[in-house]
TORKE-134533 format. One line per field, with one value per residue (C-alpha): x, y, z. Coordinates in steps of 0.2 Angstrom, whole numbers, always signed. Layout:
% residues N
east = (X:...)
north = (Y:...)
up = (Z:...)
***
This chain:
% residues 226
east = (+757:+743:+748:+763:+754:+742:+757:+766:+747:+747:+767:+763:+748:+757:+772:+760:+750:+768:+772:+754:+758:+774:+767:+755:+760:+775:+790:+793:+808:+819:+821:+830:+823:+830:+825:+810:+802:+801:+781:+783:+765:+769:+768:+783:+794:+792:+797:+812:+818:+814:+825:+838:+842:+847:+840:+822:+825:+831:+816:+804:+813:+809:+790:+786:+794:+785:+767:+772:+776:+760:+748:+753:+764:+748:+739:+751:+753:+739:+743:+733:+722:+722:+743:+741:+724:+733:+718:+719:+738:+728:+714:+717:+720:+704:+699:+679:+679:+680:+664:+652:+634:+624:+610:+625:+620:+604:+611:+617:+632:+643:+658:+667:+679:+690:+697:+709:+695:+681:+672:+659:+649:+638:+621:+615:+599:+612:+611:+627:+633:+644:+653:+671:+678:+676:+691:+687:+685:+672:+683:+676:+685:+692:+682:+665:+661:+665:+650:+639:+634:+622:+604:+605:+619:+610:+595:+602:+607:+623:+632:+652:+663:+681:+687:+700:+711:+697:+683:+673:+667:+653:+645:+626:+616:+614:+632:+634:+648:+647:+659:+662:+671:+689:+688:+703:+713:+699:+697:+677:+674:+677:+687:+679:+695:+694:+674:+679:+693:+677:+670:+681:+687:+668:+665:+648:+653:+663:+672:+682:+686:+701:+705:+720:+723:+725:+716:+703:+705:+691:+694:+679:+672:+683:+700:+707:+712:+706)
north = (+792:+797:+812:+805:+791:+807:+815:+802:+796:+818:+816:+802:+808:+823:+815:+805:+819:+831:+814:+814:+835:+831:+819:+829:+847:+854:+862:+881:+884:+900:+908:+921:+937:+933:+916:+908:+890:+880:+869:+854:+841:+823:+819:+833:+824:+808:+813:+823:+807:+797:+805:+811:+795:+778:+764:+772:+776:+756:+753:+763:+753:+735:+739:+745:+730:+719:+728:+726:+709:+705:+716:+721:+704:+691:+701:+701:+682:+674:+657:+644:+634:+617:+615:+624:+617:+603:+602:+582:+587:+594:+580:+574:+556:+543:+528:+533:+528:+511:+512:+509:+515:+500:+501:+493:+476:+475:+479:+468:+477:+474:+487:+499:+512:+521:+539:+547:+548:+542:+527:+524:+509:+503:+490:+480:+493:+508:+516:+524:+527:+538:+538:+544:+563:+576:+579:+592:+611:+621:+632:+642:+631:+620:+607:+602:+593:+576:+570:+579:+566:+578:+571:+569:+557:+549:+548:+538:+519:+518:+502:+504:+516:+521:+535:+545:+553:+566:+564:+550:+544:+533:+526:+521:+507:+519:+520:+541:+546:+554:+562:+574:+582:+587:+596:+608:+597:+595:+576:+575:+581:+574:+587:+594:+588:+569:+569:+574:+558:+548:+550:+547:+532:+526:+526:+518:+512:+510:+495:+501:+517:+522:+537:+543:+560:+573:+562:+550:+536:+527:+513:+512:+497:+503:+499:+515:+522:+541)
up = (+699:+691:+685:+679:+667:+660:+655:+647:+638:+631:+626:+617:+608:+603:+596:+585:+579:+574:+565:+555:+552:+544:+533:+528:+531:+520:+527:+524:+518:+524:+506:+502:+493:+477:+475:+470:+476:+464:+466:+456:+453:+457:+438:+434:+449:+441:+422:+430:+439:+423:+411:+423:+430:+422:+431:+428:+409:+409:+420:+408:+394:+398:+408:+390:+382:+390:+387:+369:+370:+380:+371:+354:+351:+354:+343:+330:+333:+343:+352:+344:+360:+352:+356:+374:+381:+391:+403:+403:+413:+428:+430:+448:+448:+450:+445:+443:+424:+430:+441:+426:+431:+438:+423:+411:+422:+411:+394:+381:+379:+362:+365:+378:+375:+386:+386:+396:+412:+405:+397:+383:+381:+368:+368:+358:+356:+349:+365:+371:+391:+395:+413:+421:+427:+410:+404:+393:+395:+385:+374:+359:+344:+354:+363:+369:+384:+384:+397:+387:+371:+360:+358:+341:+341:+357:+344:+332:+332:+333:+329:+333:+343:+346:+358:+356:+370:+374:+361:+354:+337:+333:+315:+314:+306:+291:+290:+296:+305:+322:+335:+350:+363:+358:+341:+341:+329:+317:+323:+326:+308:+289:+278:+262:+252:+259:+256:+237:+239:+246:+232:+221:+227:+228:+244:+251:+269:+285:+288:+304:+313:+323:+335:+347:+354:+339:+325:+317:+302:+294:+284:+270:+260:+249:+255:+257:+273:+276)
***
């Protein structure tokens, strides 16, 4: 019995080391004495199956189509982030900017303003409290982080505020204009050519700001909406 299950153990053994030779190992070939074997490198096989065959010459075709189309066409035509960076589409749902931070309970607080995850309040003092899920990734030319109010905004006394979908503006006693967050549509800061029609139109002050998704209005002392 035992010498039985020793001689299937070698059989098999053997017929697995003839299948790794064959793999490995090439066939001789019986030629004939006027005949020559013809030794061919991988990279020969696979240009003789490419332009003798058409499936991979249609193959070939549409691989390099799309590498041009990935590659070459994005350089030619860059995808401009500020109408692609949906990032507000993948918050997962919460209700944390309603969980204003306890410290709000001893401030004389004059305004709040909501984003699309977040909230923004204002004291009496010109303090400003941020709180809520950022909504906003960090993208060169496109946005800052939300959460985030830069100290010298956090400096100033600021006396009103409006939020946007994903960035915030803010005016202080002296009557500057502030913003952050969401940049990429050029919301968070005042054109060159409507300072020059501030001007113009004599413009010493802001009576009321407004702000949605994708832009920013100020109404000055004026009258004129910018």
């Amino acid at each position: 019995m035992e010498n039985k299950e020793n001689g299937s153990a070698n059989k098999a053994a053997r017929s697995f080391g003839a299948m790794w030779l064959r793999l490995l190992k090439r066939d001789k070939l019986e030629l004939n004495v006027l005949e020559e074997e013809a030794l061919r490198t991988p990279a020969q096989t696979i240009m003789i199956n490419l332009f003798h065959k058409k499936m991979a010459i249609i193959g070939f075709c549409g691989f390099v189509a799309i590498v041009l189309f990935c590659f070459v066409g994005a350089a030619l035509r860059p995808l401009p982030l500020t109408y692609t960076e949906f990032t507000n589409s993948n918050l997962r749902p919460g209700r944390n900017f309603l969980n204003y931070p306890a410290s709000l309970a001893n401030k004389n607080v004059v305004k709040i303003v909501s984003g699309v995850s977040f909230s923004v309040a204002l004291d009496s003092n010109g303090d400003l409290t941020i709180w809520g899920t950022e909504c906003n990734l960090e993208l060169a030319g496109v946005a800052d982080y939300i959460m985030n109010i830069p100290d010298y905004i956090r400096d100033a006394h600021i006396v009103d505020i409006e939020s946007g979908g994903a960035h915030v503006i803010a005016e202080d006693i002296n009557g500057f204009f502030y913003a952050w967050g969401h940049f990429g549509h050029g919301q968070t800061e005042i054109p060159y050519d409507v300072h020059m029609e501030m001007a113009a139109d004599g413009f010493s002050g802001i009576n009321q700001m407004a702000a949605m998704t994708r832009w920013t209005a100020l109404l000055g002392d004026t009258g004129y909406v910018y």
